[in-house]
C-alpha angles and dihedrals in degrees: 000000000000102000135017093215124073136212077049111189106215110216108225110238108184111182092179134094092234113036107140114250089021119010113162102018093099112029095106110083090232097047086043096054097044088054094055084053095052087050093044099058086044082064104252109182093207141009127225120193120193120193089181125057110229101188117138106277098030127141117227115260117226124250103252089041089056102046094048084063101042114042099050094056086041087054092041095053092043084053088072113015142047089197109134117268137193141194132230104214152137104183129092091218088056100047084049092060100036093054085055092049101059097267103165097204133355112227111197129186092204099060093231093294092124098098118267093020098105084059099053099041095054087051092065102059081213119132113260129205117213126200142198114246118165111209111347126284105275082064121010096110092051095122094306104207117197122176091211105002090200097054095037086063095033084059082041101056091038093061094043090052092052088050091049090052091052104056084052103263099128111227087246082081096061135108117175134206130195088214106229121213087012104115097342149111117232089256090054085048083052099047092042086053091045105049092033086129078070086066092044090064079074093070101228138111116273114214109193137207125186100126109142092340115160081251095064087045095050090056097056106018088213140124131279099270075064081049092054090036091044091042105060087041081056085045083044102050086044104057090041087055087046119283122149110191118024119201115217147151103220099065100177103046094038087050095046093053097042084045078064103042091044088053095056100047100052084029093238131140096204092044095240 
């Protein structure tokens, strides 16, 4: 599997001019290498580069667009580092790439559904991570309406999994992520962090990602050091409900608290 160590914190590598907590920051190569190696020192366990913002309202990037973001950052990094990392992608050109250029996992927020993504996924051999989205991102947070938001992912991810297995990627491949803030009302966000030992029934790995999600900023109508303070309790509470990788942007602050909770509950000092 992708990483020896769980609960695994995923470091945030936006290369886009939109992205939603910090669009445009890191869309130079330089700025965006810099940035891996910050995360990297703070002790990210994985690094997840997106090339397409995905925030609600956002347009679709094209794929050439995408992959001339993407790939260069993804050679820099592998220039100087073996650490695990994965893509944020939905196209079959740039999981393709992406494979051939040392990617480690490709994380999609589509689930493969995009045509021609189960393919190439399942050409890679790589592990892939699957959300829940419900609708796409131009309008996924236009008043989403579930009966029983739990089953409705766990049915959801069910069906993906069974996809993925025909078109030959073995489920031990699979990571799986409930998709906060994709298609949901904060009170959905809440009761997907909350019953994530639901999702574990599926026997797959949960990769989270609440980290300064609207979500996280509705509760405490703060700023964003509330965002930072409110993110890696949301890291915190997940991990301890199951979650295996969580996916943040502030790497430091989210590794040192889960260094504490892992350490009380195997009581032991060193976390192991």
């Amino acid at each position: 599997m992708l990483t020896a160590r769980f609960p695994a914190v995923m470091g945030i590598l936006n290369v886009t001019p939109d992205s939603f907590s910090d669009g445009g920051r890191f869309e130079t190569l330089d700025a965006a290498v810099a940035r891996a190696r910050q995360m990297i020192d703070e002790g990210a366990d994985i690094i997840d580069i997106g090339g397409e913002s995905t925030r609600p309202g956002a347009d679709p990037v094209p794929a050439d667009v995408e992959r001339e973001r993407v790939i260069p950052v993804l050679k820099a990094i592998r220039a100087f580092s073996d650490i695990p990392v994965s893509v944020d992608t939905s196209s079959p050109e740039v999981i393709e790439a992406a494979a051939q250029a040392g990617a480690s996992m490709i994380n999609d927020v589509r689930a493969l559904r995009r045509d021609g993504a189960l393919a190439a996924a399942a050409a890679t051999g790589l592990p892939i991570c699957l959300m829940h989205m419900k609708g796409d991102p131009k309008t996924m947070q236009a008043d989403p309406h579930y009966d029983d938001v739990v089953s409705e992912v766990i049915d959801f991810f069910m069906s993906r999994i069974g996809a993925c297995e025909s078109a030959g990627i073995d489920r031990d491949r699979l990571v799986l992520d409930p998709g906060f803030g994709f298609g949901k009302t904060p009170a959905h966000n809440l009761t997907l962090v909350n019953r994530l030992g639901m999702l574990k029934d599926l026997g797959r790995p949960l990769l989270v990602g609440l980290s300064r999600k609207s979500t996280i900023a509705k509760i405490l109508a703060g700023g964003s050091a509330d965002l930072v303070l409110g993110s890696v309790a949301g890291a915190v509470v997940a991990v301890l409900r199951g979650a295996d990788i969580v996916r943040v942007h502030d790497v430091g602050p989210t590794v040192q608290a889960l260094r504490v909770t892992t350490a009380i509950q195997r009581e032991n000092i060193s976390g192991n």
